[in-house]
ZADO-1210 file (C-alpha; in nm, 4 decimals, padded with zeros to 6 digits):
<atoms>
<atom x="02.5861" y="-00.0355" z="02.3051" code="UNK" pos="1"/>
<atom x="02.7221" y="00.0582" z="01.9495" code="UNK" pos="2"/>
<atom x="02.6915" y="-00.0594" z="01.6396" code="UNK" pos="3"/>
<atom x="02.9587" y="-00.3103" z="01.4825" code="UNK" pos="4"/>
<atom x="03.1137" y="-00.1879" z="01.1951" code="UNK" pos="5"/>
<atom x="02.9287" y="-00.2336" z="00.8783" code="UNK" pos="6"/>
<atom x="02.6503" y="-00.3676" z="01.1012" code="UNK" pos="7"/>
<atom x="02.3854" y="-00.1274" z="00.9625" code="UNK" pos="8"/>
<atom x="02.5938" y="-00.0654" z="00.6302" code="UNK" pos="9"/>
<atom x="02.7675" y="00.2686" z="00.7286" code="UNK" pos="10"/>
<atom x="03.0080" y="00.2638" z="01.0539" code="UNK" pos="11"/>
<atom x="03.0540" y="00.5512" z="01.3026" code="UNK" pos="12"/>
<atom x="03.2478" y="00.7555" z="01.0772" code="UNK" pos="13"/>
<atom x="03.0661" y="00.7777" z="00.7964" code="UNK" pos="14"/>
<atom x="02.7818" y="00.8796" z="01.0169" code="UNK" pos="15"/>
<atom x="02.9809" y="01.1483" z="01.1520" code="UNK" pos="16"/>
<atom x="03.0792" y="01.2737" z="00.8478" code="UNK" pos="17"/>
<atom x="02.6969" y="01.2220" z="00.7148" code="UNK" pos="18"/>
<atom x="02.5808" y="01.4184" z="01.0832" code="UNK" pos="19"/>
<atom x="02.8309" y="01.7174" z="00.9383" code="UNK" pos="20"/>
<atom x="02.7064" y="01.7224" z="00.5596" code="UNK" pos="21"/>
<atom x="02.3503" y="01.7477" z="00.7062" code="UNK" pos="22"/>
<atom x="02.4424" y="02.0346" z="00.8945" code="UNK" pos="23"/>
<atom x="02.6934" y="02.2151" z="00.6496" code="UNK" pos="24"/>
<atom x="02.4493" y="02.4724" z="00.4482" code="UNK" pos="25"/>
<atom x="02.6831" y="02.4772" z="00.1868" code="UNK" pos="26"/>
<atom x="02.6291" y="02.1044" z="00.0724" code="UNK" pos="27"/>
<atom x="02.3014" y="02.1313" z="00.1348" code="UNK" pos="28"/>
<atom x="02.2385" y="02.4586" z="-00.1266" code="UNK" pos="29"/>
<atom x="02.4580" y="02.2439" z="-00.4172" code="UNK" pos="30"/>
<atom x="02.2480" y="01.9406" z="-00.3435" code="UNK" pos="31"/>
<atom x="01.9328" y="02.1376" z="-00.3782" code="UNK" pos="32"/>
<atom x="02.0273" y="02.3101" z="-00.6661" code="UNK" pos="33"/>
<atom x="02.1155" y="02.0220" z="-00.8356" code="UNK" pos="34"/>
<atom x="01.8196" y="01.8390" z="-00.7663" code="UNK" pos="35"/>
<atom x="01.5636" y="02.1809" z="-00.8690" code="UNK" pos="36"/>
<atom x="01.8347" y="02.3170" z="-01.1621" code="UNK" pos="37"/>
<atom x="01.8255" y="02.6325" z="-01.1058" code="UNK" pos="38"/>
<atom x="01.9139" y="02.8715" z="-00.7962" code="UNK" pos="39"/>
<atom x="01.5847" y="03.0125" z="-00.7516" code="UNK" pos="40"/>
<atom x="01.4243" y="02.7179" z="-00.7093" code="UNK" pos="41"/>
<atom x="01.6463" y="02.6042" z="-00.4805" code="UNK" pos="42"/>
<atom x="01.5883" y="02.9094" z="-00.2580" code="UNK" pos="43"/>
<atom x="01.2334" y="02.8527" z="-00.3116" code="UNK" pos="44"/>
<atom x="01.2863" y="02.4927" z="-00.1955" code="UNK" pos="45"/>
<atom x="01.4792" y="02.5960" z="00.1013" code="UNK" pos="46"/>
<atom x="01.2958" y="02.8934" z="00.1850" code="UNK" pos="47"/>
<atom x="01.6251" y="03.1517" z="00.1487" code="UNK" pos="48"/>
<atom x="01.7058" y="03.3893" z="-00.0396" code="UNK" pos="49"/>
<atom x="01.9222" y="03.3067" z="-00.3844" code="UNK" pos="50"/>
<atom x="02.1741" y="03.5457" z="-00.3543" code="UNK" pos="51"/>
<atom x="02.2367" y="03.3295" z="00.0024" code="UNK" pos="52"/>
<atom x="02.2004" y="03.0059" z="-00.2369" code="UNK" pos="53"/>
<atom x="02.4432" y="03.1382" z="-00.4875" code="UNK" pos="54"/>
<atom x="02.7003" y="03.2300" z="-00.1873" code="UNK" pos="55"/>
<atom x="02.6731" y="02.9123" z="-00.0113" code="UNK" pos="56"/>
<atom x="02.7847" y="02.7311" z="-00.3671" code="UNK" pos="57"/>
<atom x="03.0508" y="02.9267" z="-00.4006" code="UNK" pos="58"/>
<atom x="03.2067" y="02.8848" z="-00.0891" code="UNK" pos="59"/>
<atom x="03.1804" y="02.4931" z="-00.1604" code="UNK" pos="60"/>
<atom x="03.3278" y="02.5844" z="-00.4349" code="UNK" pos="61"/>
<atom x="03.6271" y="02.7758" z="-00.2769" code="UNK" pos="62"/>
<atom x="03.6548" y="02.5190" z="-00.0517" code="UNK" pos="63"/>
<atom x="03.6876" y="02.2254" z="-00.2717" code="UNK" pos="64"/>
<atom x="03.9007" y="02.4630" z="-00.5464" code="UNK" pos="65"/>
<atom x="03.6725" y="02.2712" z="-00.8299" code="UNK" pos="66"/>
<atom x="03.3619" y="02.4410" z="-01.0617" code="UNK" pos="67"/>
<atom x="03.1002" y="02.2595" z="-00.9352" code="UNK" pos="68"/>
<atom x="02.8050" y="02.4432" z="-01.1627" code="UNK" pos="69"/>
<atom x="02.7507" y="02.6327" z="-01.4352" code="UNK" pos="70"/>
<atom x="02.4737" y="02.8916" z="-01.4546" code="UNK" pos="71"/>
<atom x="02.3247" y="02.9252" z="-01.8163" code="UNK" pos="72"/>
<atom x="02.0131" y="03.1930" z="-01.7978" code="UNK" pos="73"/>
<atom x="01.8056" y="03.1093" z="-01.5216" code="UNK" pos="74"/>
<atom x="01.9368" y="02.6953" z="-01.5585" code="UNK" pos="75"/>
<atom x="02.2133" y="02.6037" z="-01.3317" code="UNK" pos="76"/>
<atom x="02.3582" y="02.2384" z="-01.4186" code="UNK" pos="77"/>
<atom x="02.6556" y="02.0514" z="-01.2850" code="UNK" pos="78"/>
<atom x="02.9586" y="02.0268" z="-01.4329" code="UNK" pos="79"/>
<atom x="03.1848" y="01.6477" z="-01.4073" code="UNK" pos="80"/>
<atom x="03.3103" y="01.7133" z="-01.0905" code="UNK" pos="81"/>
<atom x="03.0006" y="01.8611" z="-01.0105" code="UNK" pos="82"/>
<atom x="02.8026" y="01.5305" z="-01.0822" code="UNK" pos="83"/>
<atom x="03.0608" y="01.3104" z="-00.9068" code="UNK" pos="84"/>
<atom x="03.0218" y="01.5027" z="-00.5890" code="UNK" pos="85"/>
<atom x="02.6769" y="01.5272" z="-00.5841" code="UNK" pos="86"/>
<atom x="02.6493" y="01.1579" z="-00.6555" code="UNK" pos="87"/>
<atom x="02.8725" y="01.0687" z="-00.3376" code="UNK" pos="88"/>
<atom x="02.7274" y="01.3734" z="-00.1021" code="UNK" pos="89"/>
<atom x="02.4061" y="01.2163" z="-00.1953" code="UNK" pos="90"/>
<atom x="02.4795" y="00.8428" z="-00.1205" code="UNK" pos="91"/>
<atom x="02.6216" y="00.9264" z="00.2115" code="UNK" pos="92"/>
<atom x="02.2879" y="01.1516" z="00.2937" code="UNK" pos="93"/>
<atom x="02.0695" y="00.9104" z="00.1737" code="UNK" pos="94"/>
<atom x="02.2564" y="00.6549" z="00.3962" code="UNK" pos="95"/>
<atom x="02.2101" y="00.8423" z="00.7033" code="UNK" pos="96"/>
<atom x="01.8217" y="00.8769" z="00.6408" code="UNK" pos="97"/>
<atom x="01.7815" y="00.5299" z="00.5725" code="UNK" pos="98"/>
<atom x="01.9039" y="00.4599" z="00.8869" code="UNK" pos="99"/>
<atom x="01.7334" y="00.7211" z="01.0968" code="UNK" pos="100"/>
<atom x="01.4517" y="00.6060" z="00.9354" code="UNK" pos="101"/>
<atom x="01.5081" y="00.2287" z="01.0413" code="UNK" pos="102"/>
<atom x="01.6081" y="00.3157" z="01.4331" code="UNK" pos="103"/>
<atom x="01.3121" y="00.5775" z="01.4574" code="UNK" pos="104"/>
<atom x="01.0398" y="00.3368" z="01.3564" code="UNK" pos="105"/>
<atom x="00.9597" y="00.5011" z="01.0189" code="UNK" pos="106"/>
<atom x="01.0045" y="00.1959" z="00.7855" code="UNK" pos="107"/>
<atom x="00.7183" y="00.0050" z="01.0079" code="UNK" pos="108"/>
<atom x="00.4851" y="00.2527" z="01.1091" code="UNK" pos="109"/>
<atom x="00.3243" y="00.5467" z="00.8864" code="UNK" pos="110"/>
<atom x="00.3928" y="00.9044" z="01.0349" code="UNK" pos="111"/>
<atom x="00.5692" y="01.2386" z="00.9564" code="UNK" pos="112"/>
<atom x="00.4536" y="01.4908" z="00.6600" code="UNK" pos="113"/>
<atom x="00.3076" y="01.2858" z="00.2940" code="UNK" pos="114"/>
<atom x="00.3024" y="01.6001" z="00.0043" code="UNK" pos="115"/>
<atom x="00.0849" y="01.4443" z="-00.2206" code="UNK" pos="116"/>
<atom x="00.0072" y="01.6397" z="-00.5748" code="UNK" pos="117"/>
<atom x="-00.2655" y="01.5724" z="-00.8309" code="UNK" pos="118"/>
<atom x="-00.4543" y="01.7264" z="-01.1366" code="UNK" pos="119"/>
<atom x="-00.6897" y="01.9600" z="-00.9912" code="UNK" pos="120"/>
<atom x="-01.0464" y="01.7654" z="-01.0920" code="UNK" pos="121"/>
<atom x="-00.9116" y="01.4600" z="-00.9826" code="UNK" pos="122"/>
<atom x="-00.7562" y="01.5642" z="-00.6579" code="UNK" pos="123"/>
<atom x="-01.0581" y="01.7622" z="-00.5606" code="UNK" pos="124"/>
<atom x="-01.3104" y="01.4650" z="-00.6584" code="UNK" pos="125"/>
<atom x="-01.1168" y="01.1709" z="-00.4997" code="UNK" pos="126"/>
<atom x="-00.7877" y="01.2371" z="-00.3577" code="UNK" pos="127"/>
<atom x="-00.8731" y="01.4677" z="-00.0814" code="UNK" pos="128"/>
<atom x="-01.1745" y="01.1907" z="00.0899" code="UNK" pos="129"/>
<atom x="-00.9281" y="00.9575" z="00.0627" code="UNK" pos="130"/>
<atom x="-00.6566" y="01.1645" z="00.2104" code="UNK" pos="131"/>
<atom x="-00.8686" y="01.1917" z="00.5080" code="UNK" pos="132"/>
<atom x="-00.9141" y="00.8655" z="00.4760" code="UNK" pos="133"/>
<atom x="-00.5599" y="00.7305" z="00.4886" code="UNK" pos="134"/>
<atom x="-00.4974" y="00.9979" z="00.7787" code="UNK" pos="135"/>
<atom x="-00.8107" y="00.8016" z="00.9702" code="UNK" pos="136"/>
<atom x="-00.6351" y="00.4608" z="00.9595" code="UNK" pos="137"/>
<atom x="-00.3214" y="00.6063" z="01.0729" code="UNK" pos="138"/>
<atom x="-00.3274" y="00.9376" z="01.2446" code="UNK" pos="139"/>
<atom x="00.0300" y="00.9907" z="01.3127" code="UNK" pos="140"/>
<atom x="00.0371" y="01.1172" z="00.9701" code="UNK" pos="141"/>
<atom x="-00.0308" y="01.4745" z="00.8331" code="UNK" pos="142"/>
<atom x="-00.0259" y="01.5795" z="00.4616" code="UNK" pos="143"/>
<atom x="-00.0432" y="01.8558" z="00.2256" code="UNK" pos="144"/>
<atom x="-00.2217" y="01.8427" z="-00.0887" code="UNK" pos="145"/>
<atom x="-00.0838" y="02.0700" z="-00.3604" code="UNK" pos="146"/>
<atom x="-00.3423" y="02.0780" z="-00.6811" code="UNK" pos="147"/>
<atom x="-00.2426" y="02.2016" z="-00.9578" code="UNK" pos="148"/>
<atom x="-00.3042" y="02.2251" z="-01.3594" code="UNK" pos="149"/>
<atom x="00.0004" y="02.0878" z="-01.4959" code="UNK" pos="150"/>
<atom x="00.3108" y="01.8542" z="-01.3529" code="UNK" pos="151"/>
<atom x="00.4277" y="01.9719" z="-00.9666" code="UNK" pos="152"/>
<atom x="00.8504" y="01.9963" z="-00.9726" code="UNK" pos="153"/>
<atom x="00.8713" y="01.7263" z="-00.7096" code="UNK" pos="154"/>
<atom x="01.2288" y="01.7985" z="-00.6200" code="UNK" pos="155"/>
<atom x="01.1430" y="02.1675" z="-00.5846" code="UNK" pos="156"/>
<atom x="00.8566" y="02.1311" z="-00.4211" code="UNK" pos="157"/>
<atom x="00.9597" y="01.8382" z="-00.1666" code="UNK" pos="158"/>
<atom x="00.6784" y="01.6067" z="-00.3315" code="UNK" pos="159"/>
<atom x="00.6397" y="01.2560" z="-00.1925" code="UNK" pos="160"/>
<atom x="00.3965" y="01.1377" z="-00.3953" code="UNK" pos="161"/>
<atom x="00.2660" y="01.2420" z="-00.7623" code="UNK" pos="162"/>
<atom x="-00.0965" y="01.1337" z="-00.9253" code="UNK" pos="163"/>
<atom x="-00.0254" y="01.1385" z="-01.2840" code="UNK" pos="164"/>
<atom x="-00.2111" y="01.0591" z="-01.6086" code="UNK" pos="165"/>
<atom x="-00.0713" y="01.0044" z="-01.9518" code="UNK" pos="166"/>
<atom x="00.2633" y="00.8925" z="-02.1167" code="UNK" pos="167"/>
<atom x="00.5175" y="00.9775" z="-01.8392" code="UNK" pos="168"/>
<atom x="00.8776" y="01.1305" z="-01.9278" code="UNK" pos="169"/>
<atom x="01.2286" y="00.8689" z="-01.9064" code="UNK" pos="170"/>
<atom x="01.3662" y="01.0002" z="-01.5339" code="UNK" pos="171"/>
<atom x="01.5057" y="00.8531" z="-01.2138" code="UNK" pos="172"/>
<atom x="01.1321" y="00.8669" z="-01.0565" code="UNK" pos="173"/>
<atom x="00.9443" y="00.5366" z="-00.9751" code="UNK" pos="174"/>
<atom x="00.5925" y="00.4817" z="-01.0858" code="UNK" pos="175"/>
<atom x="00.3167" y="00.2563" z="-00.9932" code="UNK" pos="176"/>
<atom x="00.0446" y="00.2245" z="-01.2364" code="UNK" pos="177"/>
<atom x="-00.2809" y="00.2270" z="-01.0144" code="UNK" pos="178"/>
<atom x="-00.5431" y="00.2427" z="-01.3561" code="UNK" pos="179"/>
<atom x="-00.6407" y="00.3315" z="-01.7085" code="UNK" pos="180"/>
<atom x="-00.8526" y="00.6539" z="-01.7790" code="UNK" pos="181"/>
<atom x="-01.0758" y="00.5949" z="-02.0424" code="UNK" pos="182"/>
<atom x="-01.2746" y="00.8672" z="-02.2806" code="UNK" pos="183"/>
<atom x="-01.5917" y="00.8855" z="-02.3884" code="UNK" pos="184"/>
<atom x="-01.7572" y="01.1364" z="-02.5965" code="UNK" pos="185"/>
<atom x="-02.0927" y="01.2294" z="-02.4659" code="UNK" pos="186"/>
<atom x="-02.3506" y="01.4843" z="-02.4769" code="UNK" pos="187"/>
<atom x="-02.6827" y="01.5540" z="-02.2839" code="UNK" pos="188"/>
<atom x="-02.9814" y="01.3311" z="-02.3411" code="UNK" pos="189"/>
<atom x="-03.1697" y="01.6467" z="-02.3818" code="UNK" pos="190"/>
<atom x="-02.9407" y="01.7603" z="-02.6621" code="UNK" pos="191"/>
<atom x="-02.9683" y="01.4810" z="-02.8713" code="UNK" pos="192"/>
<atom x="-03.3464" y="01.4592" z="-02.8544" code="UNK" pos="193"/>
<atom x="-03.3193" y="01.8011" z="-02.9656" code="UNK" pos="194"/>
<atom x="-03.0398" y="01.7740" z="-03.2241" code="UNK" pos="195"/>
<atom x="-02.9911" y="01.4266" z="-03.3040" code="UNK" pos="196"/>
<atom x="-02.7096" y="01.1991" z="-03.2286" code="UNK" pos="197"/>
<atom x="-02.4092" y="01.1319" z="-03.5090" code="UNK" pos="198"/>
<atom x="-02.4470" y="00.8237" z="-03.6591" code="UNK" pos="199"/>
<atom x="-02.0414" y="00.8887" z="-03.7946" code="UNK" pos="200"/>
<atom x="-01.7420" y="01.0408" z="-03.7110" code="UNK" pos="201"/>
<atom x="-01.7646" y="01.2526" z="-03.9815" code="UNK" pos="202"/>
<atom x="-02.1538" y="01.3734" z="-03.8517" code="UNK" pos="203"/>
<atom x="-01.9584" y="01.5091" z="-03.5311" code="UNK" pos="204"/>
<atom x="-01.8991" y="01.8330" z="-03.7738" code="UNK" pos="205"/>
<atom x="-02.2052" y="01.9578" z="-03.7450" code="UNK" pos="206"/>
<atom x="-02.2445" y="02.0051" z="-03.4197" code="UNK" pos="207"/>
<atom x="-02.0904" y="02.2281" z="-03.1122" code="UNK" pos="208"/>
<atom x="-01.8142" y="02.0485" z="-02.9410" code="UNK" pos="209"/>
<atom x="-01.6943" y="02.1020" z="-02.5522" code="UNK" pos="210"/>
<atom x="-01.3259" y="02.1379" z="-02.5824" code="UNK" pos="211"/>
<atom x="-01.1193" y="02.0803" z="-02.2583" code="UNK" pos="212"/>
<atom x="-00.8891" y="02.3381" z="-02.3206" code="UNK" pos="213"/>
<atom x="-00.8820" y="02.6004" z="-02.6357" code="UNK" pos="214"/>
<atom x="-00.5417" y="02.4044" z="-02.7863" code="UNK" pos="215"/>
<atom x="-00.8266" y="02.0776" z="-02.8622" code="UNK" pos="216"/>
<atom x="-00.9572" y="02.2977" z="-03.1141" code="UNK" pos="217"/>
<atom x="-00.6621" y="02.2335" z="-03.3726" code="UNK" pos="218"/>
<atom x="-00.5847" y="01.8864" z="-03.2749" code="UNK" pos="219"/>
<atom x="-00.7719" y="01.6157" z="-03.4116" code="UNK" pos="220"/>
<atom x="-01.0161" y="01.3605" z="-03.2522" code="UNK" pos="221"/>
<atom x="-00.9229" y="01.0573" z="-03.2991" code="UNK" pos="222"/>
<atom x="-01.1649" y="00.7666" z="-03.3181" code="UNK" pos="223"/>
<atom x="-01.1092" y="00.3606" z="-03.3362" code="UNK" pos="224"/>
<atom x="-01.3380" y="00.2255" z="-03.5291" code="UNK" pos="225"/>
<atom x="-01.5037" y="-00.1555" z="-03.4505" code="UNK" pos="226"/>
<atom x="-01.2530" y="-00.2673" z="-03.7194" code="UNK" pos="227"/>
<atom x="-00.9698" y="-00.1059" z="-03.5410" code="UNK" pos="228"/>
<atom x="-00.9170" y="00.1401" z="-03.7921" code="UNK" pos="229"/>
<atom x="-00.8122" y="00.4768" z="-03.6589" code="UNK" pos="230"/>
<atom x="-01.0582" y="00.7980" z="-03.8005" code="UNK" pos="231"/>
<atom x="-00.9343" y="01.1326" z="-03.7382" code="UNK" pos="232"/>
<atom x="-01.1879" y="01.4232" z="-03.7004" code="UNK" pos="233"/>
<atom x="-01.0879" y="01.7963" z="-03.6794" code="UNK" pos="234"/>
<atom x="-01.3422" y="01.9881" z="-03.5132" code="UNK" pos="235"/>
<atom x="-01.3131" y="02.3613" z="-03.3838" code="UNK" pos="236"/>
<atom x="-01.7119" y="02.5264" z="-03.3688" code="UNK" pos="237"/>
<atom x="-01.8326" y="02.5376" z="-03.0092" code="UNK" pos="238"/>
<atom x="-01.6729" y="02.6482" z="-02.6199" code="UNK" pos="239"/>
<atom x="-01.3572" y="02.5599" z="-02.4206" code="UNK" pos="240"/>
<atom x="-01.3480" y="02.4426" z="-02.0499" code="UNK" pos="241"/>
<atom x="-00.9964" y="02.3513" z="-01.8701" code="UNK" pos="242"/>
<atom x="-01.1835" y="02.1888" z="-01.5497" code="UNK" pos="243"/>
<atom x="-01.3737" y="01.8727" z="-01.5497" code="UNK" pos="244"/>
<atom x="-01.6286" y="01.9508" z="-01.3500" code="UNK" pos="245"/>
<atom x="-01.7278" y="02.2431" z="-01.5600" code="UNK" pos="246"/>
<atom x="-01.7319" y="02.0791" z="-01.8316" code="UNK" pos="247"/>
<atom x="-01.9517" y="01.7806" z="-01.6729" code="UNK" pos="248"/>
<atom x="-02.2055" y="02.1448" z="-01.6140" code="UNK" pos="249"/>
<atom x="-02.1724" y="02.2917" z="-01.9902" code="UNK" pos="250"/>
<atom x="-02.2759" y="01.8959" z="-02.1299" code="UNK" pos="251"/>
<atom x="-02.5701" y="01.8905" z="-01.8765" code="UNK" pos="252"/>
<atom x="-02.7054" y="02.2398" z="-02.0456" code="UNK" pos="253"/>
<atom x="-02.6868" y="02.0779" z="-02.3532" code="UNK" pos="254"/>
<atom x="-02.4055" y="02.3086" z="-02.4665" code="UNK" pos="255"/>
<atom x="-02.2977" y="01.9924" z="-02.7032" code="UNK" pos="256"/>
<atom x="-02.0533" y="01.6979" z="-02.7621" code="UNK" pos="257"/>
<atom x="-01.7565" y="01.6298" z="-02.5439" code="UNK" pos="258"/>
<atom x="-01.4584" y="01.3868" z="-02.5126" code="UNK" pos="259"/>
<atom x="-01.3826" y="01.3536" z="-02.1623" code="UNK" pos="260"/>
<atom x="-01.2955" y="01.1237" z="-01.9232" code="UNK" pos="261"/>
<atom x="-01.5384" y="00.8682" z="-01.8446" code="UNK" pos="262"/>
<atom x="-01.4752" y="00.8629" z="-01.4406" code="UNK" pos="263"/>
<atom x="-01.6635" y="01.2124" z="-01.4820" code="UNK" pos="264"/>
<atom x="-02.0003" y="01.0595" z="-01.6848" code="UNK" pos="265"/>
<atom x="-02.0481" y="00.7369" z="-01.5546" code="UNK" pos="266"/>
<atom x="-02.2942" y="00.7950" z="-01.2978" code="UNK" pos="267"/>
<atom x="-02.4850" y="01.0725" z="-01.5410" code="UNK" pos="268"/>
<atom x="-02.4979" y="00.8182" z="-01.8052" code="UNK" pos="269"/>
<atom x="-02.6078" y="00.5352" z="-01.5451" code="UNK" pos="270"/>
<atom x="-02.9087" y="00.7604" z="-01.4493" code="UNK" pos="271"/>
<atom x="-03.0004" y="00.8327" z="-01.8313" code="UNK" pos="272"/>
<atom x="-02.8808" y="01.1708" z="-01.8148" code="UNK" pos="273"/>
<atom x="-02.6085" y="01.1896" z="-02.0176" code="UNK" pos="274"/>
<atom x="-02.5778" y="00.9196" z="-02.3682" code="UNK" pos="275"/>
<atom x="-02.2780" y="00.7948" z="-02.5035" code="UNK" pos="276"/>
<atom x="-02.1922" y="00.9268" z="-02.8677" code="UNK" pos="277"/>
<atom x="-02.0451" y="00.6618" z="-03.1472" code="UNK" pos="278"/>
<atom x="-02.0374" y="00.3964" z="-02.8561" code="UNK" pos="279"/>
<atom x="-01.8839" y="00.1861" z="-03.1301" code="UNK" pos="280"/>
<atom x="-01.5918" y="00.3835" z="-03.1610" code="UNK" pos="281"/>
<atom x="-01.3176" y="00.3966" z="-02.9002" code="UNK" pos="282"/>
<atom x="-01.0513" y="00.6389" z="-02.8025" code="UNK" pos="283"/>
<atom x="-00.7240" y="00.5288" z="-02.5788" code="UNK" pos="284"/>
<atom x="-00.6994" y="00.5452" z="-02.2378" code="UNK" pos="285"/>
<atom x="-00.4734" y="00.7500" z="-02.0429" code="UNK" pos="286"/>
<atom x="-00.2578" y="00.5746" z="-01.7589" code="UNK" pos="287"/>
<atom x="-00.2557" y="00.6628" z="-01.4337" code="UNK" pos="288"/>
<atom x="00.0613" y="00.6472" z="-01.2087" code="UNK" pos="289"/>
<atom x="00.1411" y="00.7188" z="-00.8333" code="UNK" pos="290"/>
<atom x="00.4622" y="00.8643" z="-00.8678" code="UNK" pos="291"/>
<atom x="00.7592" y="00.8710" z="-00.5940" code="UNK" pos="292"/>
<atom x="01.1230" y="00.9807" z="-00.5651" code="UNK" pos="293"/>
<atom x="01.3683" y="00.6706" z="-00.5079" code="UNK" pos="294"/>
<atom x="01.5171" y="00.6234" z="-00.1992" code="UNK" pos="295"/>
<atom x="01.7202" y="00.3191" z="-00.0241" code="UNK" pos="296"/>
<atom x="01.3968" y="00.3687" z="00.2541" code="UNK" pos="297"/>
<atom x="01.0750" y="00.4099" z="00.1394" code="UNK" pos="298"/>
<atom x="00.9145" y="00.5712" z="00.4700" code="UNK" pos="299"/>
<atom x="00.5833" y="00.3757" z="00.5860" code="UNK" pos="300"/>
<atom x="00.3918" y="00.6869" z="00.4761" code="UNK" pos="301"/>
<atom x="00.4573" y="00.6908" z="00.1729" code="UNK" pos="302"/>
<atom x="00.4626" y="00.2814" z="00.0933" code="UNK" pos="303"/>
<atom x="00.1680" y="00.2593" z="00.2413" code="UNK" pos="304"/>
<atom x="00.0009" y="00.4810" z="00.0690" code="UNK" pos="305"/>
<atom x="00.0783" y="00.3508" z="-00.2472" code="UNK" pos="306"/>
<atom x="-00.1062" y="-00.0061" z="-00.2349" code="UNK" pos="307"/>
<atom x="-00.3792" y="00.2160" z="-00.0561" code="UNK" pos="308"/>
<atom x="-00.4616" y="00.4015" z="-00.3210" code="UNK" pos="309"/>
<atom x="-00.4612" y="00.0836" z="-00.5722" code="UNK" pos="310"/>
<atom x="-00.7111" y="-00.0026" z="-00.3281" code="UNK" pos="311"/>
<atom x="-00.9256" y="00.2712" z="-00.3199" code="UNK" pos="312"/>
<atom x="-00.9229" y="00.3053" z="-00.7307" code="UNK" pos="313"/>
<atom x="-01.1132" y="-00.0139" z="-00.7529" code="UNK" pos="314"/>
<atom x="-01.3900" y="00.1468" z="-00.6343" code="UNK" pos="315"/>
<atom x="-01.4035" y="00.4350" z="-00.8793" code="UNK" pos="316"/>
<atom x="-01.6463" y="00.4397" z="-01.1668" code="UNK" pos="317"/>
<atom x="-01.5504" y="00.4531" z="-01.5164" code="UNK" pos="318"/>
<atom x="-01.1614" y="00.3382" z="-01.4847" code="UNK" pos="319"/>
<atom x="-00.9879" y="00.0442" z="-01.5770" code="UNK" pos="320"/>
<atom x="-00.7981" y="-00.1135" z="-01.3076" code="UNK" pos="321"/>
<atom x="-00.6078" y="-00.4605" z="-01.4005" code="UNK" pos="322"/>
</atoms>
């Protein structure tokens, strides 16, 4: 029994034509080079070689008897035409998945490969247990977790889902804002028995700070006061530590003050460990998002996950969650 035309919103030959694009390794090279910008990352992506890549293009190119890119360094953007096609070789692609996706089950039931990235700390602290959690409630699903310092190319790297904290960048991608991350400056109970704690901003001079990374040194702290004034304090004596948990370790040894995020402190300063510093004075929080790609299907793995991880942020000390 077939389908009646327009039934599913693409008839039998635009999923014959879709069945040939899927298999034609030409269109599939442009597409991923479009979608990574450059030809080594599209290689990367597709696990060939780019001198293959750059040959497949080509071809299309031949084929079609239109510039499709233009390669600028190691940067490889589309031209006009370029951009047109893509957008139409696209559509039609992304029509065929959607409805693979809806006759194979996928849209009800979570299964198949979730890529999930993070920020190192925080992927190693929570999003791994809950990882195997999610995979618990619904084993048909695998997943790779790729950790990593700074922002994971999705589109290169075949991402489903991104953890990410701050101000994110305008782009196509759709975000879910699971939290806030407060800061909180803090130093070892120990530390301030020995050295005192700041009654100001300005006191914060005079001792040894815990930098997260070296660049902290040169930018300035900034404080809100009660009032809601902002007070800015530039500080550079003392050590730098680019991992949370590290840095948790060099405040417990008394190595001095630190700003970090107050997910890490909470239960140290619940058990009198660890004291707050200025607990007057505020510093924004940092957003949290759960990233994705957009799609005309969202598979169940992957919008599932999403509300599951809203869920399982409730739960976490020291973050805001509306």
């Amino acid at each position: 029994m077939g389908f009646s035309r327009g039934s599913r919103g693409i008839d039998n030959l635009m999923l014959r034509i879709s069945q040939h694009l899927m298999r034609n390794a030409s269109e599939m090279a442009f597409l991923k080079v479009v979608e990574t910008g450059s030809v080594r990352a599209a290689a990367r992506a597709l696990g060939q070689d780019p001198s293959g890549i750059s040959r497949r293009v080509a071809q299309l190119e031949a084929r079609l008897n239109a510039k499709l890119v233009r390669r600028s360094g190691n940067a490889t953007r589309p031209t006009a035409q370029g951009r047109a096609y893509y957008a139409r070789l696209r559509a039609i692609i992304d029509q065929l998945e959607a409805l693979e996706a809806e006759i194979g089950g996928e849209t009800d039931t979570p299964s198949g490969l979730l890529r999930v990235t993070a920020a190192i700390d925080f992927g190693q602290e929570f999003l791994a247990p809950w990882l195997l959690e999610f995979r618990a409630r619904h084993p048909a699903v695998e997943f790779d977790l790729v950790l990593a310092s700074g922002f994971v190319d999705m589109g290169a790297n075949e991402i489903d889902v991104a953890i990410r904290a701050g101000k994110l960048p305008d782009s196509s991608l759709i975000a879910t804002k699971l939290a806030e991350l407060p800061r909180v400056l803090v130093a070892s109970r120990a530390y301030v028995e020995a050295h005192g704690a700041p009654r100001t901003p300005s006191d914060l001079l005079a001792h040894p700070a815990i930098f997260f990374v070296p660049g902290n040194r040169n930018a300035p702290l900034k404080l809100r006061s009660p009032e809601g004034q902002v007070v800015e304090v530039r500080r550079s004596n003392g050590i730098a530590i680019n991992a949370v948990r590290s840095a948790v370790a060099a405040v417990r040894a008394g190595a001095g003050i630190h700003s970090g995020p107050r997910w890490a402190f909470s239960d140290l300063i619940a058990a009198g460990e660890v004291v707050e510093i200025l607990p007057d004075y505020t510093q924004d929080a940092f957003p949290l998002y759960a990233v994705r790609q957009p799609a005309i299907v969202v598979p169940a793995r992957i919008s599932r996950f999403i509300p599951f991880l809203r869920e399982k942020v409730r739960g976490v000390g020291g973050l805001i969650v509306s």
